[in-house]
Structure formats: C-alpha cells, structure tokens
C-alpha positions as CSV (number, residue, x, y, z in Angstrom):
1,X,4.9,-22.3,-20.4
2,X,7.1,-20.3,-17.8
3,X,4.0,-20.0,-15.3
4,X,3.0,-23.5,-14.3
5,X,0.3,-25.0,-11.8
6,X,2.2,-28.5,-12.0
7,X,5.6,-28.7,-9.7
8,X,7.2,-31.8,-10.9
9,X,9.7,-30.6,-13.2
10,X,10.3,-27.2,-11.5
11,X,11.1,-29.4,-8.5
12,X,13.3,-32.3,-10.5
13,X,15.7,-29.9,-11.7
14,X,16.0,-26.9,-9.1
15,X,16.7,-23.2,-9.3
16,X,19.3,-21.3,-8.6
17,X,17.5,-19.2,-6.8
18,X,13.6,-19.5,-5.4
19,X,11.4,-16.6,-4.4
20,X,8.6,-16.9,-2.5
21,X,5.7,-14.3,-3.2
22,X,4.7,-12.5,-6.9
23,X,4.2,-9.0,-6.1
24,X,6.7,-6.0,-6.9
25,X,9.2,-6.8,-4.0
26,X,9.5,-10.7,-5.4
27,X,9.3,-9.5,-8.8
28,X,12.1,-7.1,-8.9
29,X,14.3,-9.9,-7.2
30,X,13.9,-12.7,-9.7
31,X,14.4,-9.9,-12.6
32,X,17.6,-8.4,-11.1
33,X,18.8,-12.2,-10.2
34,X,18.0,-14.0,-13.8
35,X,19.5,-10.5,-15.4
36,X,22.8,-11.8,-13.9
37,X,22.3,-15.1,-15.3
38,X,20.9,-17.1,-12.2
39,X,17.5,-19.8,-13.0
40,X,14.9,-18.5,-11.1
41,X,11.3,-19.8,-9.5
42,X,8.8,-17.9,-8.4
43,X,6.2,-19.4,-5.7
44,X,3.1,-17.9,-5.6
45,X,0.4,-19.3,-3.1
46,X,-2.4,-17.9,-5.0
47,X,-4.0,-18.6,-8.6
48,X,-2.9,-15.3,-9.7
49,X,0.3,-13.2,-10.2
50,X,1.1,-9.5,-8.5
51,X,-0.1,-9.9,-4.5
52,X,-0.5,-6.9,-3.0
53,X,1.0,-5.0,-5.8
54,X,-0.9,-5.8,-8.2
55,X,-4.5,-4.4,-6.2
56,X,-2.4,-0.5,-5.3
57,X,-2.4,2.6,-6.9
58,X,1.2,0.9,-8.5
59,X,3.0,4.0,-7.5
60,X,6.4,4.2,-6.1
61,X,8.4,7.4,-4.5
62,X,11.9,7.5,-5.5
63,X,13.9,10.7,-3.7
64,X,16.6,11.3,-6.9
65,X,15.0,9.8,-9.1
66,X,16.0,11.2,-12.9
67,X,12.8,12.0,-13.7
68,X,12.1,15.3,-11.4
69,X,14.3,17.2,-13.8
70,X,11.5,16.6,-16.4
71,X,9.3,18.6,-14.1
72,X,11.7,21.2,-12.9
73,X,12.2,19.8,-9.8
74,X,16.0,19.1,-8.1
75,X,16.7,16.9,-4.9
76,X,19.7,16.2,-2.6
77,X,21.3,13.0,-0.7
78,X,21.0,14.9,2.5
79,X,17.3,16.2,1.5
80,X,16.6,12.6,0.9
81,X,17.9,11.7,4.4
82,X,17.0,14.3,6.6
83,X,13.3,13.5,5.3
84,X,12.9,10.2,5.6
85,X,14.8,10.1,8.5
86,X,12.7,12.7,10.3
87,X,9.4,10.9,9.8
88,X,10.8,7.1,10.5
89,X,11.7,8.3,14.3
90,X,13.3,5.9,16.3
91,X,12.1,2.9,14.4
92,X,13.8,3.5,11.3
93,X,17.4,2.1,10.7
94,X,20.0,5.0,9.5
95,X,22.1,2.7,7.6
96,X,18.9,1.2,5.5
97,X,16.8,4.3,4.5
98,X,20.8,5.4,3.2
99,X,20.4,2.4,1.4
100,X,17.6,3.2,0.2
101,X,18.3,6.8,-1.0
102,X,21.1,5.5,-2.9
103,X,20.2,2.8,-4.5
104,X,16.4,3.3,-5.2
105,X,16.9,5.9,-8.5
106,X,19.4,2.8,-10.0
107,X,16.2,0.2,-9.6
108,X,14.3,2.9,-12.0
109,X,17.0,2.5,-14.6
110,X,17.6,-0.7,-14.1
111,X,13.5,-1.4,-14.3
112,X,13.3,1.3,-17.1
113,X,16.1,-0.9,-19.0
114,X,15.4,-4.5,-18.7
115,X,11.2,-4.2,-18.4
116,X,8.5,-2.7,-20.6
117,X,7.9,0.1,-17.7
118,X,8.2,3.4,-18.6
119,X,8.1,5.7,-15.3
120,X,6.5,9.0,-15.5
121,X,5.7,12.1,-12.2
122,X,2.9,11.7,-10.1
123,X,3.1,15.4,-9.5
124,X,1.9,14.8,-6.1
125,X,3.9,16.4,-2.9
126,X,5.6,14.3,-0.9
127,X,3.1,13.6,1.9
128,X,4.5,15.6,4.4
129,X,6.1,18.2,2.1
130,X,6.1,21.1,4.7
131,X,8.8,19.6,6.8
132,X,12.4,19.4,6.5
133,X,13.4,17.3,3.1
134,X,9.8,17.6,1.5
135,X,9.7,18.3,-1.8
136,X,6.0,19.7,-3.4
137,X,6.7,17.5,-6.7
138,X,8.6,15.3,-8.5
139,X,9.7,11.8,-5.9
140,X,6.8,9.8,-6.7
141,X,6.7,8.2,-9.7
142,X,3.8,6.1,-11.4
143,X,3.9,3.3,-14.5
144,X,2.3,4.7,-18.0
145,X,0.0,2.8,-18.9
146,X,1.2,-0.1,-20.7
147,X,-0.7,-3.1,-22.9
148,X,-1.5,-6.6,-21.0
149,X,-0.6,-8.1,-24.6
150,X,3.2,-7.9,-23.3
151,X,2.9,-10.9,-20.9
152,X,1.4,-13.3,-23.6
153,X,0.1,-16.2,-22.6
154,X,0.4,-15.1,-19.1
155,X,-1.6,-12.4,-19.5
156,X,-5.0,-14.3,-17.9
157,X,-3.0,-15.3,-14.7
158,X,-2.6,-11.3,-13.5
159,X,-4.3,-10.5,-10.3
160,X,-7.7,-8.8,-11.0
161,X,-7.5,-5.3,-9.0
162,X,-11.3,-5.0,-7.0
163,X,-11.1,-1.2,-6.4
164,X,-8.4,0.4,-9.2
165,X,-9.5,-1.5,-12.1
166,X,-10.3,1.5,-14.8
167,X,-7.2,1.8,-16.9
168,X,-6.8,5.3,-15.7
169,X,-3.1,6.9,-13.9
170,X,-3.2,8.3,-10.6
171,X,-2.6,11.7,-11.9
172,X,-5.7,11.1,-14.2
173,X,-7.8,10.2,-10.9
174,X,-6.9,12.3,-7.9
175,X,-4.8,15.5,-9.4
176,X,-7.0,18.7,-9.1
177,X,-9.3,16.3,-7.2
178,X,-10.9,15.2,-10.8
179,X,-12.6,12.5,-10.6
180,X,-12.5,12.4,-6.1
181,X,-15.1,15.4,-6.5
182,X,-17.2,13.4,-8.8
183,X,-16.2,15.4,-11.9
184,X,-16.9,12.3,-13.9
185,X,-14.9,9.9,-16.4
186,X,-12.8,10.5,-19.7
187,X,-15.6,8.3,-21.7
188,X,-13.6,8.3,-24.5
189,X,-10.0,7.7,-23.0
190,X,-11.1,5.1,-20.7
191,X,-13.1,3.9,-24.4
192,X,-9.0,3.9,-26.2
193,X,-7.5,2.3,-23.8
194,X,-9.9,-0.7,-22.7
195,X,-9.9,-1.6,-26.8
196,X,-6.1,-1.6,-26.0
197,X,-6.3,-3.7,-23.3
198,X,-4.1,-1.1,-21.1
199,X,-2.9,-1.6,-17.9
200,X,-2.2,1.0,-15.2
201,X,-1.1,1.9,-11.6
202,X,-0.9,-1.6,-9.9
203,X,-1.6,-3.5,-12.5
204,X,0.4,-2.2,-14.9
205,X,3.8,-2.1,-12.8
206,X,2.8,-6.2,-12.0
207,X,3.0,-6.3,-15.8
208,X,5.5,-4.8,-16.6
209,X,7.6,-6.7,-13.9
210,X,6.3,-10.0,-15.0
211,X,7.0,-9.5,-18.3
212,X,10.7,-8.5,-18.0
213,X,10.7,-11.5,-15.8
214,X,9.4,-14.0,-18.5
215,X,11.3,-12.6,-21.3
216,X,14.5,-13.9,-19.0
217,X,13.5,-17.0,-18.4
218,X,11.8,-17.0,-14.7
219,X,9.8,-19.6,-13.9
220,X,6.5,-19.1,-12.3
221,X,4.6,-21.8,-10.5
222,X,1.1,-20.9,-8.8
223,X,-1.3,-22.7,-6.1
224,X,1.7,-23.1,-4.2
225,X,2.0,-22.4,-0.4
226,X,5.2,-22.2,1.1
227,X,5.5,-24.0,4.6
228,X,9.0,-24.4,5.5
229,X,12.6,-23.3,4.5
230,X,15.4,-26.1,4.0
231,X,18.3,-26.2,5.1
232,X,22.0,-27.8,4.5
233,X,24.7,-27.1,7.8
234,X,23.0,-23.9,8.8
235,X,21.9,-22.6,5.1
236,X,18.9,-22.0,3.5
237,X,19.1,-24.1,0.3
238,X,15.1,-24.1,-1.1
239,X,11.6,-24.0,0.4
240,X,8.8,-27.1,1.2
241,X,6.1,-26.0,-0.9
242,X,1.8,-27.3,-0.6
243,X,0.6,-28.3,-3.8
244,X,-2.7,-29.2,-3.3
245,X,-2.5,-32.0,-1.0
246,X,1.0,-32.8,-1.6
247,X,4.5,-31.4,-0.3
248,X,7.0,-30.8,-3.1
249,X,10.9,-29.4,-2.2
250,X,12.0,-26.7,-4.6
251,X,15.8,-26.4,-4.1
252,X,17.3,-23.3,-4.3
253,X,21.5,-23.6,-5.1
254,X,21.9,-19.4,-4.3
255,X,19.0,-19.5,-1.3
256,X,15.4,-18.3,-0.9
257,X,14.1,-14.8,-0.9
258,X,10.8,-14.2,1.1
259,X,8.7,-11.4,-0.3
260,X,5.4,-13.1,0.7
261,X,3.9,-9.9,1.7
262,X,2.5,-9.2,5.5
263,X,0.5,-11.2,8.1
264,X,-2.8,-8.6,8.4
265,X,-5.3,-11.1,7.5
266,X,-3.6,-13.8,10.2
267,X,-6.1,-13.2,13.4
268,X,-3.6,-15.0,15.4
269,X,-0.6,-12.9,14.5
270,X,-2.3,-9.6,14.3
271,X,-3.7,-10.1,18.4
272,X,-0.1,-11.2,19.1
273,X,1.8,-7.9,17.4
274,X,-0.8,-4.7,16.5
275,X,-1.7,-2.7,19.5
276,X,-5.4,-2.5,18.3
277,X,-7.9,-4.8,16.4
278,X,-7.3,-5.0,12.5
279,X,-10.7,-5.9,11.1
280,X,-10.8,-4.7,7.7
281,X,-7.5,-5.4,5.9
282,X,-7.4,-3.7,2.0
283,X,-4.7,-6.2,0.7
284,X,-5.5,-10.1,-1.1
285,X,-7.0,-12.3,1.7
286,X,-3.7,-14.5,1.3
287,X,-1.0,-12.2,3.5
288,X,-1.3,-14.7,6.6
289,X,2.5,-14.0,7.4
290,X,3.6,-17.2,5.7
291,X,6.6,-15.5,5.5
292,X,7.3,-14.5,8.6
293,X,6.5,-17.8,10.3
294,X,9.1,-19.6,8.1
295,X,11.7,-17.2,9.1
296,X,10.8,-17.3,12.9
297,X,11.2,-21.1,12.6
298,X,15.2,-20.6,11.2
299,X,15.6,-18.0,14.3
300,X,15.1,-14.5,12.4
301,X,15.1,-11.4,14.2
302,X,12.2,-9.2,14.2
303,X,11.4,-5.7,14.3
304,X,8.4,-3.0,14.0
305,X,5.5,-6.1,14.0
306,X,3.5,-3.2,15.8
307,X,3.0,-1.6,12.9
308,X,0.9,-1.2,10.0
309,X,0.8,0.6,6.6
310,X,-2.6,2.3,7.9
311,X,-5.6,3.4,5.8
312,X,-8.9,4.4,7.5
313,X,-11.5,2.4,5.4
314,X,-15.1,1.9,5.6
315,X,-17.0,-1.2,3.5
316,X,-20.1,-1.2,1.7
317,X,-22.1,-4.5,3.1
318,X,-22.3,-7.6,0.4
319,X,-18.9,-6.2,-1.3
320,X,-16.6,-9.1,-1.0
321,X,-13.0,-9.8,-2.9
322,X,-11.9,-13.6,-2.8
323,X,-14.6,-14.6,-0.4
324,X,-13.7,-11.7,2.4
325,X,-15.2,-8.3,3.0
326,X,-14.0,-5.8,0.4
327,X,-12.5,-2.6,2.5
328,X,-12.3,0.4,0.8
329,X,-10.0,3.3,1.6
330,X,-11.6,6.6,2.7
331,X,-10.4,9.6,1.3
332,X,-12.8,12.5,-0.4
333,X,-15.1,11.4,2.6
334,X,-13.1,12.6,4.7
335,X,-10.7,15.3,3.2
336,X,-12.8,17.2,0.8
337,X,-14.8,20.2,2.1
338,X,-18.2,19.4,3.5
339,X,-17.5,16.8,6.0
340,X,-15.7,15.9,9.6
341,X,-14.9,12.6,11.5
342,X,-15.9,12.4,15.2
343,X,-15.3,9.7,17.5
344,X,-18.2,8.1,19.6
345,X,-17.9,11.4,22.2
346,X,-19.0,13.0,18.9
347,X,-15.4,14.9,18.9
348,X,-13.3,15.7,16.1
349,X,-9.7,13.9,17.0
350,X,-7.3,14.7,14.1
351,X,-6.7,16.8,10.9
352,X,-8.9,14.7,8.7
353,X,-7.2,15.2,5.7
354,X,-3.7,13.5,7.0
355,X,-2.1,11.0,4.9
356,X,-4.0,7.7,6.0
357,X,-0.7,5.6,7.3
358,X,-1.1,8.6,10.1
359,X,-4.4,9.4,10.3
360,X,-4.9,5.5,11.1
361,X,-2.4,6.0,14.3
362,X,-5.0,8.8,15.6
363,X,-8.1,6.6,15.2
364,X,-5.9,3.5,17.1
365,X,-5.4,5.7,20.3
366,X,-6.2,4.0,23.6
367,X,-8.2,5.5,26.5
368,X,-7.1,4.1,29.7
369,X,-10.1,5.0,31.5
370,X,-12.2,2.9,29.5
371,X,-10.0,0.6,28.3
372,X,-11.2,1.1,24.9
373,X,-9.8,2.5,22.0
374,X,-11.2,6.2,21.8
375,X,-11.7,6.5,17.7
376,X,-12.9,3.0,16.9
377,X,-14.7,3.1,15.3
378,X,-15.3,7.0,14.1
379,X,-17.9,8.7,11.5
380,X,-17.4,10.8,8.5
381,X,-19.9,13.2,9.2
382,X,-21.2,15.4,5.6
383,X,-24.2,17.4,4.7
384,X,-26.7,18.0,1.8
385,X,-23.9,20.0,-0.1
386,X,-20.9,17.2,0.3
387,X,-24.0,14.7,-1.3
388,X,-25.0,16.8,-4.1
389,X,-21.3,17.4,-5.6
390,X,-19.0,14.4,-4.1
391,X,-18.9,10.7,-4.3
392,X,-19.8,8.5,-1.3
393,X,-17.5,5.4,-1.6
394,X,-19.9,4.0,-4.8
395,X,-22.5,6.7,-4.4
396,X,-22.5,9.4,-6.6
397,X,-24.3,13.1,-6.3
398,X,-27.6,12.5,-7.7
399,X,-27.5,8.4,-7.1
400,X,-30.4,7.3,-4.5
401,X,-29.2,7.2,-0.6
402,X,-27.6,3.8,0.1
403,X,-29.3,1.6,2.9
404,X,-26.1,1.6,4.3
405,X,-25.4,5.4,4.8
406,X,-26.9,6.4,8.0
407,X,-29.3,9.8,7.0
408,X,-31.1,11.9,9.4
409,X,-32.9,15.3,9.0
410,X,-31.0,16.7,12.2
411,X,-27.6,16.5,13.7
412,X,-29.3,15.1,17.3
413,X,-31.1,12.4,15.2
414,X,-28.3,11.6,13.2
415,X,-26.6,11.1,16.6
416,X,-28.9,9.1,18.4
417,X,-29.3,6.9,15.4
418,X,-25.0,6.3,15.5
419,X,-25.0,6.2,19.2
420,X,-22.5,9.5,20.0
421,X,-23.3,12.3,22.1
422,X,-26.1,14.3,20.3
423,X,-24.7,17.8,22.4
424,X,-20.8,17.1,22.1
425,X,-21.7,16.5,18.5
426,X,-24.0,19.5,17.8
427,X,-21.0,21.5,19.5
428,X,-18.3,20.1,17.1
429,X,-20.0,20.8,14.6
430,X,-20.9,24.9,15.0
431,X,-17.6,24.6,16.3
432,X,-16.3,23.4,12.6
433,X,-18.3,25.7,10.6
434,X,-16.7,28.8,13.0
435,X,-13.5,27.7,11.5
436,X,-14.5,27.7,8.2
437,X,-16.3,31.1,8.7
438,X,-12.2,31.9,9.7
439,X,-10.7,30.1,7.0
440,X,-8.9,28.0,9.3
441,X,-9.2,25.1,10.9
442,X,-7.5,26.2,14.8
443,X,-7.9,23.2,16.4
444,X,-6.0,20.6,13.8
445,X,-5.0,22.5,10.7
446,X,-6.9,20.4,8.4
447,X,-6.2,21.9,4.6
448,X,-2.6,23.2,5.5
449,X,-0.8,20.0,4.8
450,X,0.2,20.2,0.9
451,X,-1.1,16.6,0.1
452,X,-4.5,17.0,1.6
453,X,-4.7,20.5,-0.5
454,X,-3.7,18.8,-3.8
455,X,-6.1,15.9,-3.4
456,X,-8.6,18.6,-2.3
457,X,-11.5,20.4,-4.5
458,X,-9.7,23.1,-6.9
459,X,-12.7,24.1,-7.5
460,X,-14.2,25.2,-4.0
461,X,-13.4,28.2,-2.4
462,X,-10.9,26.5,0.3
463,X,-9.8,22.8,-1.0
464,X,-10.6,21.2,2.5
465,X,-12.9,23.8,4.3
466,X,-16.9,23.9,3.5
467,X,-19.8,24.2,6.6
468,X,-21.8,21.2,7.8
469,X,-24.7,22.7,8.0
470,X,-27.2,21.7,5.5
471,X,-29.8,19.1,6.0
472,X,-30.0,16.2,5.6
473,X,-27.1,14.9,7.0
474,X,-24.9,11.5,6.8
475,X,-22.4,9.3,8.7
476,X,-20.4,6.9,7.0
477,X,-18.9,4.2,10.0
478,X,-14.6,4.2,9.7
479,X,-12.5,1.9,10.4
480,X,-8.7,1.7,11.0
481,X,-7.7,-0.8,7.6
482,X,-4.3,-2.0,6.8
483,X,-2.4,-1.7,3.1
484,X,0.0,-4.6,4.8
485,X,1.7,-5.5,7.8
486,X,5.2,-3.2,7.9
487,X,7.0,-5.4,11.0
488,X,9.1,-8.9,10.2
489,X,12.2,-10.3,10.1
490,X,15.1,-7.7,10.4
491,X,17.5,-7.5,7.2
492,X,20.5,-5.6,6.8
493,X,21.6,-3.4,4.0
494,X,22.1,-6.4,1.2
495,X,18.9,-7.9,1.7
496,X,19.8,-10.8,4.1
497,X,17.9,-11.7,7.1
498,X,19.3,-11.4,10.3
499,X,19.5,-13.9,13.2
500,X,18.7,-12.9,16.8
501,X,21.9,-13.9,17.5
502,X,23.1,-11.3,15.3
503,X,24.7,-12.7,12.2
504,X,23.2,-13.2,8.6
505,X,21.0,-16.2,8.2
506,X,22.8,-18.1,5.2
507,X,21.1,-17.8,1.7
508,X,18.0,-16.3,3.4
509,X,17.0,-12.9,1.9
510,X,13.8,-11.1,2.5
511,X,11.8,-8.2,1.0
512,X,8.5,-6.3,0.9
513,X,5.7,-6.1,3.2
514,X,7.2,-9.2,4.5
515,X,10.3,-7.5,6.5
516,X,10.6,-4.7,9.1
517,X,10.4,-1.5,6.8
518,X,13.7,-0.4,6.4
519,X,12.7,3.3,6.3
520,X,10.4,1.9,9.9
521,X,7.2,3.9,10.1
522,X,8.1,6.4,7.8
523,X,5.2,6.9,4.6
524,X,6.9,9.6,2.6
525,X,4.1,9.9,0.2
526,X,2.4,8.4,-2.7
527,X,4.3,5.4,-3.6
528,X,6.2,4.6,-0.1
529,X,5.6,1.5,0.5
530,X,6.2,-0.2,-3.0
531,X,9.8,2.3,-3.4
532,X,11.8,0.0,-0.4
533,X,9.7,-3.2,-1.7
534,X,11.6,-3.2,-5.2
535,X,15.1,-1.7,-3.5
536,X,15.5,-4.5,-1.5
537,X,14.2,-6.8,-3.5
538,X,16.7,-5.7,-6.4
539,X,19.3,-5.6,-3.6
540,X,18.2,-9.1,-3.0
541,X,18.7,-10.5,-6.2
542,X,21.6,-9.0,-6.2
543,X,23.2,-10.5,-3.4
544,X,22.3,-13.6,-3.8
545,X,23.9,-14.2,-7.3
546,X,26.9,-12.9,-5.9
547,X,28.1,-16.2,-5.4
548,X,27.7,-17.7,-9.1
C-alpha cells in the first residue's frame, strides 16, 4: 500500500529523496524526481493528502502555455515578463519570475504526460489584464474533471474540500457570473458526474498529482509531523519525523524538499512577520510554518514573511473545518452590483471589485492617528435588490434572513446597529448611487478592471454598478483572510534554499506556500499561486536527482 500510517519500514530502508508536505508544490516534486528514477517519500502531517491544494479552486496561470492557441489567444517571453514583473515591484526576484516564465508551460507537458490531468482555459483575464503584459484570456488554466477511481485504494485518503466540493469547473461556476448571481445549479450535470465520482478544481489537480505519483512508485506516509532536518558535514540528508508519540528519521540519500505550505495559522509567527492581525485563515488548520522553522534552524535566508496571499472573507458563526472557524472568501458580496464596503467611518476605501490578494492590502492600511488599522474590520453594505437576485455567502434570494446578517429598515439604523458613522455612511451611499446614475464609479473605478467585469452580472445593465437604495438593507462584517503565507526561506532559480550567508544549503530544496514567492507579491490572476508552487517544485525534483 504506497500511502502508509506505519513508519517502520519507510524509515529501515530510506529514500532517495523525502518531501515534506502533499499538496501540488510537494506533489509535482516527488513526480518529476521518481520520473527520473529516484525512491521517493512523501510526509504528510495530516490524515489526508492535497494541503492547501487540495481545498482551492485547483487552477493554475501559466503565461505560454500551449493551450491559448486553442482559444485564439498568442503570448510573448517579454509579455510574460514585463507583466509579472510590473505587479511583483521590488519584492519580486528578476532572475526567478524568468524562471518561471520559462519553465512553467514544460511542467504542463510534463504534467499532461506522466499524470491523468488533462488542462483546459479558464477563459478568465489575467487579473490585472489592463496593464502592460495582460492578456484578457487564455494564461490560466484549470484541471477537467477527472474520476477519483484513478487513485485506487487511495482514493479515501484525499483531503475533503469544505467550500469547493460540487464537482463543477471554475468556468462552470464563476464565467458570465452563473452560478455567483444565484442563477442556480446544472441538476443534471452535477447528477452525471457525482454517479462518476468526478473530481474537479482542487481536488481534481490533487488527484491527478497523486495518482501519477503512485503509479511511479512514491511512497506516502501520513500522521507524520516533521520537526527537524538532519544533517551529515553541512548536508541535509533526511527529516525527524512525529509519529504519534514517537520520533522516527527518514533518510533522504538526494536531500529533503520542504513544500509544507505557509505559517498563517501559527499565532506566534504571524505577530512576528504580518503587519496586521490574521484572524481568519481560508487554508487547512495544519500550515503552522513547520517548514519554515526547520529551515531557520539550518540558517535559511528569508524573504517577503510580510506578506500574504490575501482574500477578504467573512464566516458564518458555527461553520467550522477540522475544529477551526471555516472562513469564506467574499466575492459576489462585494463585486456584483447592488452592494459597497465601508470602513467603520462608514467610507468606501477601494474599488470593491479588486482581485482579493489586493483588495486585502487596502483593508490592512494603518492609521497613525489612531493606531488602528482603518478597514478592520469593514462591511459589505447591499439592499433589497442585491437580496432578492444574489447569494449571501450560503443565503440564497428567497432563503429566510440569517441571524447572522445584520438587517435594518434604514441606512442610520443599519449604522448604529454596526457601530459606523450613520451621516458619513448615509453620504457614501447617495454618493455611490450618483455614480451609478453616471455609469461610473469616479472615486475608485470599480467595474473597469476586466476580471471584476467578467466575474460580474452579464445580465445587469453594468456588471458591477446597481444603486443601494432599496430597503431593507444588510451588512455582512469582512475580514482580511489569508489563502497562505507567501514569505520563507529564499531559494534560487534550481529550487535550493539559500543560506544567509549566501551560498546553497546542501540537499535542501524548498517549494510552495512554504518559500518567499519567487514572482514576490505579484497575483497575476486565477491560478497564481499554485503556477510557481508546481514550477519550483518540478524544478526541485529536478535538481535534486541531478546527482544519481
């Protein structure tokens, strides 16, 4: 049975090569390593197989990839660059995101070739399509939908998704703003495919991924915590692994790759990095920066642990995943027409239709004065028309109002009742439906950005525009949530960790959520955080069986 609970054997005979962490960064590195002929093991702290990965829209946004010229769509090298390059800033490393360009469209072939995954377009823009590089279609790609029959007996051992569990594709959910404007469910689609057990977005790249990885031999062992790398004169040669109440050393001949995701659920760590409170993380309760301690303990350099991959979420009280509040992104609440977010001055503070990695960097802004953080937390604001045609997190148009939906029949009660400035938010308000009167928003340009239009309502006579002006009304409380931690160890362009002193750390390679982005902050659009997280873990791989 290659996916074991029991480490005695794996740890009697040893591995070539041991990876610490199941999701599609560790994934894609045992595949590419045991496709070169290297005897792999896979440590996975939880009970179940996919991390991160395996609870995400399963997306990933490849610049060059081969399949835009199914949908008409060409791309460049420099495109590629100038784009990601132009949204990273100063925190993204030139000589990675060229790594990245190049090599991420030869991890789709390679994935396409030696995995059941089958890629198909999101045809999604790029989320910041109207700038230099942007392209309105065609980077990110998403998994078709694929049978969990392919991992056999390890089919029961897959990570459950909480919120993206119908087998339906991201193109199915949020192009033309289907199902985000309540337009209801493909009965007998979603009927088909649950008979075939199908897979899709998260869960069906984790599939796919694990099963390539099977079918060559990786090892999987579960309930495992890491704790602490070995080492031999300087090299990493394995990891000390928790089983239960006992340590167990896995060696690893080639070295150790971390891809143990991020550290947003670690308290400790997030007070020590983030510039602002992280309360309501929307990744597996596990990412307590496992990872990242282990590699601070050999002398890693870091980079970017400021940072987050952002997602303004809100939680719906008694919802729990794993024994933890269950946050829930936020996006028709806030980006289709009928609605604003205010702060607690009862102000409107960004375009509310940004992508969320940015939108979350407006809501974390500090006010001096106060010393307080000025959008924490904020409201979605809506009326009588947003309730009767959208859904409200689980709500939908025609359910009964939630206890936990704050209604008034006035925007000064509604106010009081949330605790902002009844005037300043009476003001914002007439001050919003003027701008839709204009058709444009002239304070932030909400429905301008090409993403926020396609994820909009077709159907409505502007995609992100409609008055808030009907009785009753409704505030939904928003926090700043976290996808994953984007800051760790600093690796160069084969995948190896760096040491603050400046050199490689021997056999120690690193991946994921677990490193410091290699594109830095940069979210190029649907699919930008897994994209780098299988590059570098193929790069990984790679390296590391260089030496066989």
């Amino acid at each position: 049975m290659p996916v074991v609970t029991d480490p005695g054997t794996l740890a009697q005979r040893g591995a070539d090569l041991v990876v610490v962490g199941s999701g599609a960064a560790g994934l894609t590195a045992a595949l590419a390593a045991a496709a070169r002929g290297a005897r792999v093991i896979v440590v996975e702290r939880a009970d179940k197989i996919g991390g991160t990965s395996a609870v995400s829209g399963g997306a990933i946004w490849v610049p060059q990839n081969h399949h835009m010229a199914e949908v008409g769509e060409s791309d460049s090298k420099e495109e590629a660059l100038a784009y990601c390059l132009k949204l990273g800033g100063p925190t993204a490393d030139p000589t990675l995101v060229e790594t990245f360009v190049d090599t991420a469209p030869k991890v789709v072939r390679f994935l396409e070739d030696k995995t059941p995954l089958r890629f198909s377009v999101w045809a999604a823009p790029d989320y910041h399509a109207e700038i230099v590089g942007g392209k309105l279609k065609g980077r990110s790609l998403e998994p078709q939908p694929i049978p969990r029959s392919v991992l056999g007996e390890a089919e029961p051992f897959l990570r459950p998704a909480p919120i993206y569990s119908i087998p339906l594709t991201l193109e199915e959910i949020i192009g033309g703003g289907r199902l985000l404007r309540g337009a209801g469910l493909p009965l007998q689609l979603l009927e088909e495919r649950m008979t075939k057990g199908m897979a899709t977005m998260g869960q069906a790249l984790v599939t796919g991924l694990l099963a390539g990885c099977l079918r060559l031999g990786v090892h999987v062992l579960l309930n495992a915590r890491a704790r602490r790398l070995l080492q031999e004169e300087g090299r990493v040669t394995g990891v000390r692994v928790q089983v239960s109440d006992r340590e167990w050393d896995l060696v690893g001949r080639l070295g150790v790759v971390l891809a143990a995701g991020g550290f947003e659920w670690n308290q400790e760590l997030t007070s020590r990095f983030l510039p602002f409170p992280m309360q309501w993380p929307n990744s597996p309760p596990g990412n307590e920066g496992d990872a990242l301690l282990m590699a601070m303990e050999v002398g890693a350099d870091l980079a970017n642990t400021h940072s987050v991959w952002g997602s303004p979420s809100a939680f719906i009280p008694g919802e729990e995943y794993e024994g933890h509040p269950l946050a829930r992104q936020v996006g028709g609440e806030r980006n289709l027409p009928h609605t604003i977010m205010v702060n607690r001055w009862g102000r409107r503070f960004a375009d509310e239709g940004a992508p969320y990695n940015d939108l979350t960097k407006a809501m974390a802004e500090f006010d001096p004065t106060s010393y307080s953080y000025r959008n924490i937390p904020c409201w979605a604001i809506m009326d009588r028309q947003f309730r009767s045609r959208y859904p409200i997190m689980t709500v939908m148009p025609g359910d009964p109002d939630p206890e936990w939906l704050v209604r008034a029949d006035s925007l000064p009660e509604l106010a009081g009742k949330i605790g902002v400035d009844a005037e300043r938010l009476v003001e914002t308000v007439d001050r919003w439906n003027s701008f839709v009167a204009q058709g444009e928003d002239r304070e932030f340009g909400r429905g301008k950005n090409p993403f926020a239009r396609y994820s909009g309502d077709p159907d409505a006579p502007h995609p992100n525009l409609g008055t808030v002006a009907q009785p009753p009304f409704y505030a939904l409380p928003v926090y700043p949530g976290a996808l994953g931690t984007n800051g760790g160890p600093r690796v160069n362009q084969r995948g190896q960790v760096m040491h603050v002193r400046g050199h490689p750390i021997p056999g120690l390679y690193a991946a994921g959520n677990t490193i410091a982005a290699p594109l830095g902050g940069a979210y190029c659009g649907g699919g930008g955080t897994l994209a780098p997280a299988i590059t570098f873990g193929y790069i990984c791989g790679v390296t590391a069986t260089e030496r066989m």
